[in-house]
N, C-alpha and C positions, 0 to 999 in steps of 0.2 A: 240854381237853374234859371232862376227869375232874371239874374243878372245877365247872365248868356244870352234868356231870350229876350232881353231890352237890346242887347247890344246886336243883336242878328235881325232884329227888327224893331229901329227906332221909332216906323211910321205909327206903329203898334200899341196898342194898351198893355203893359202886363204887370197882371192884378197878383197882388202877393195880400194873402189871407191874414195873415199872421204875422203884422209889423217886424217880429222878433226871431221872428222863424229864421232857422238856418240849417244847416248841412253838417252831421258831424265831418263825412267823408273831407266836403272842404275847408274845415277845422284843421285836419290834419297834418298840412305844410301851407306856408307862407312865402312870398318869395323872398325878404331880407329884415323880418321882423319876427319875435318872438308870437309865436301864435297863442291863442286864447285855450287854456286848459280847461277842459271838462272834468270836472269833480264826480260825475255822476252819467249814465248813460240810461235814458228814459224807456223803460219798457226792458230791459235786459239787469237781469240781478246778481249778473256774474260779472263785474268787470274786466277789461282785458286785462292779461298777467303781462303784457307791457306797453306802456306808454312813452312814445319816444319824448325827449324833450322840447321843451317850449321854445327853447334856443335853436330846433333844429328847422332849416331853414333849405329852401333851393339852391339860396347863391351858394350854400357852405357846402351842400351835395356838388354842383357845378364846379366849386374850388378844387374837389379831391377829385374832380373826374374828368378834367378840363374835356372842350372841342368831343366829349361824349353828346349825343343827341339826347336829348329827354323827349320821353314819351308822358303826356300826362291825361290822366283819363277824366273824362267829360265833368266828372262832382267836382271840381276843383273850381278856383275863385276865376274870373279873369284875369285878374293879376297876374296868375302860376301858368294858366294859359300862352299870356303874352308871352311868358319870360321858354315856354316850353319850343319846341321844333315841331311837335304835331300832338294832335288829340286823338283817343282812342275811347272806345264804350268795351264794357266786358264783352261783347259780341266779336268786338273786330280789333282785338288787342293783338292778338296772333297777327294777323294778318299786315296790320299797320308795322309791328316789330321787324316782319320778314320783310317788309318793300323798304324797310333804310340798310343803305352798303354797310354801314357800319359792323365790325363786330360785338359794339358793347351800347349797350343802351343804358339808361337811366329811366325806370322807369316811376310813377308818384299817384298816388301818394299809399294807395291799398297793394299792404306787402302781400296779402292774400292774395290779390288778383295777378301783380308780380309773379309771387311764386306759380301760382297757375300757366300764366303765360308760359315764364321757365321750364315748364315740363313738357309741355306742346310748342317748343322753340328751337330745342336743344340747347338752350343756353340755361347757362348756370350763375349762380350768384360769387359776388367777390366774397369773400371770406368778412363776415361783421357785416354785410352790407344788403340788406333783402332786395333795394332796387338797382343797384348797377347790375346786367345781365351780359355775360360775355358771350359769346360762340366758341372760342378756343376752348381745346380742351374737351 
């Protein structure tokens, strides 16, 4: 978020506490490099039952899904920003999903909040696929 708020306001100080500090959520996806694997997840003793890979990446979501719109929500890098068509917060993902013509989104990087969306969208996931969201059907 530090990143975001440097780049939304360069005239700005923004103080990051914790040199090393980062984001799992924007750990998640990358846009054309292997992202950095978490062995461990702080404060939680269950780890997830799955971890996508390290190899999985935007531009390879974007290759299978061509001229689909990505939707990518606000924890995400600038990077995945740039490379996305609009931003959403869990507040306003719904609503951001219904104002594109599109039928099929892509949405990144929290399949949680995907799936959530999905249910209050009427759209439904590609088969193997938690964030592309169609309307068909």
């Amino acid at each position: 978020m530090a990143e975001s708020a440097s780049i939304l306001c360069p005239d700005k100080m923004v103080l990051l506490t914790e040199a090393d500090a980062g984001c799992p959520m924007a750990d998640m996806i990358h846009v054309d490099s292997p992202r950095w694997e978490r062995k461990d997840f702080p404060g939680f003793h269950n780890p997830p039952s799955y971890v996508y890979p390290k190899e999985f990446t935007l531009r390879a979501i974007k290759e299978r899904y061509p001229k689909t719109p990505v939707v990518a929500y606000v924890n995400t890098t600038a990077h995945v920003k740039a490379e996305s068509d609009i931003c959403c917060t869990s507040a306003n993902i719904v609503q951001v999903i219904e104002s594109l013509p599109d039928e099929t989104v892509i949405s990144v990087p929290d399949r949680n909040l995907s799936a959530w969306a999905q249910r209050n969208t009427k759209r439904r996931s590609f088969p193997g696929m938690a964030f592309a969201m169609s309307m068909s059907g």
